[in-house]
C-alpha positions in Angstrom: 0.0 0.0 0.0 1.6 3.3 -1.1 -0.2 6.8 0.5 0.2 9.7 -2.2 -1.0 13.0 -1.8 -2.8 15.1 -4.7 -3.3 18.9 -2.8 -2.5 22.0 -3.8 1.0 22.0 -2.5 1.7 18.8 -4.6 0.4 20.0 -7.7 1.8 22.5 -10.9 0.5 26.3 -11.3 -0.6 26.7 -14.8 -0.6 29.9 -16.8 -0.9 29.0 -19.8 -4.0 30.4 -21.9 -3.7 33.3 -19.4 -5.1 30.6 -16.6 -4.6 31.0 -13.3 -4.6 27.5 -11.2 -3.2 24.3 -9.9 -3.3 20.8 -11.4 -2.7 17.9 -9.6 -1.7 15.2 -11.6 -3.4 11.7 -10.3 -3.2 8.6 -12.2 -2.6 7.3 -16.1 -3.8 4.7 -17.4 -3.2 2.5 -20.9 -5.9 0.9 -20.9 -9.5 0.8 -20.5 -10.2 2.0 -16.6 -13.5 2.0 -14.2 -13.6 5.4 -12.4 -16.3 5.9 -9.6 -17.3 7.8 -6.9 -17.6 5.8 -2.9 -19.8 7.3 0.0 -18.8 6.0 3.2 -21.5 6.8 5.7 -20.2 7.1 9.7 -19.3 3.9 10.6 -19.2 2.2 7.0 -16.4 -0.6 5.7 -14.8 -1.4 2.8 -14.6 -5.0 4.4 -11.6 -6.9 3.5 -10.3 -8.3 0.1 -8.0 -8.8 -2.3 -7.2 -5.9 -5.4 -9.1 -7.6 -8.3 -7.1 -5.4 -10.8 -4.7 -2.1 -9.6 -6.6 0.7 -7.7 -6.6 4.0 -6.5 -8.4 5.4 -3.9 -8.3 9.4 -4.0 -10.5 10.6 -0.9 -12.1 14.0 -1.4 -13.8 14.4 1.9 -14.0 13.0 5.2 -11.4 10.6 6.5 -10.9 7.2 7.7 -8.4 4.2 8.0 -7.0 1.9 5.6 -5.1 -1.3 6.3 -3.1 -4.3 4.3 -2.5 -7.4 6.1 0.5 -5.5 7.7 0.2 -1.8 8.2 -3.0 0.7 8.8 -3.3 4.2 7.9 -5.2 7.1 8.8 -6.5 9.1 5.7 -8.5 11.9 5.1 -9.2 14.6 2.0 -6.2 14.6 -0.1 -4.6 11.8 0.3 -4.6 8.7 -2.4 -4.1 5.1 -1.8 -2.8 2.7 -4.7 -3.2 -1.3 -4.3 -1.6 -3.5 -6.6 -3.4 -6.1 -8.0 -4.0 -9.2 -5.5 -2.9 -6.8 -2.3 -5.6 -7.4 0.6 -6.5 -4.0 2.1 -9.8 -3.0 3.8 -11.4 1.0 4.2 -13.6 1.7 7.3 -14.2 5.3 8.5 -16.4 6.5 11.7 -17.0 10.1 10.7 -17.9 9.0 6.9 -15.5 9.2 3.9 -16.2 10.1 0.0 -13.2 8.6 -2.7 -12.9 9.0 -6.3 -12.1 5.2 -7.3 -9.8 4.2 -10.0 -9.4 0.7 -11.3 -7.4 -0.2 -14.8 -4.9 -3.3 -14.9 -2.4 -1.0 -16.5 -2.8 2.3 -13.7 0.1 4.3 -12.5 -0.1 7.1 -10.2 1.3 10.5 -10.6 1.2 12.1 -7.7 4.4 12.4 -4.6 3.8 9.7 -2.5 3.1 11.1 1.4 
């Protein structure tokens, strides 16, 4: 389990086209990819499994705790998590968590990891 982050202080100003902002690269992908959007109410799970195919779990609000087998994690609004494929991890949160999900068998993130 890698923790990335994608806020402002991560990100690129662009001015290009007389713009004024901040992009935040995420992810690439190859290949075809399923993006989503999860709503974790208080006290919902993610229970435990195994990747199917590489994910990414960019959370946009809220926070919570991921774990592998091995580690756990607190995260909350812009942080990322990337799972390879077959990795066991599980998300739970008690004060409710919303993620932008990610899945493509050929996904890289972008972003620094934390």
């Amino acid at each position: 389990m890698n923790i990335y982050r994608f806020d402002s202080a991560s990100g690129k100003r662009i001015s290009k086209f007389d713009s004024n902002f901040i992009m935040s690269r995420i992810a690439k992908t190859g290949v075809n990819a399923h993006i989503g959007c999860m709503h974790l109410d208080a006290g919902g799970i993610v229970g435990y499994h195994e990747a199917v195919i590489p994910q990414l779990l960019v959370v946009v609000g809220g926070e919570g705790v991921v774990r592998t087998e091995n580690e756990e994690k607190t995260v909350k609004a812009g942080d990322a998590v990337f799972w390879q494929k077959g990795e066991g991890h599980e998300t739970r949160t008690d004060s409710g968590l919303t993620a932008i999900v990610i899945e493509s068998e050929d996904l890289s993130p972008l972003m620094p990891e934390k």
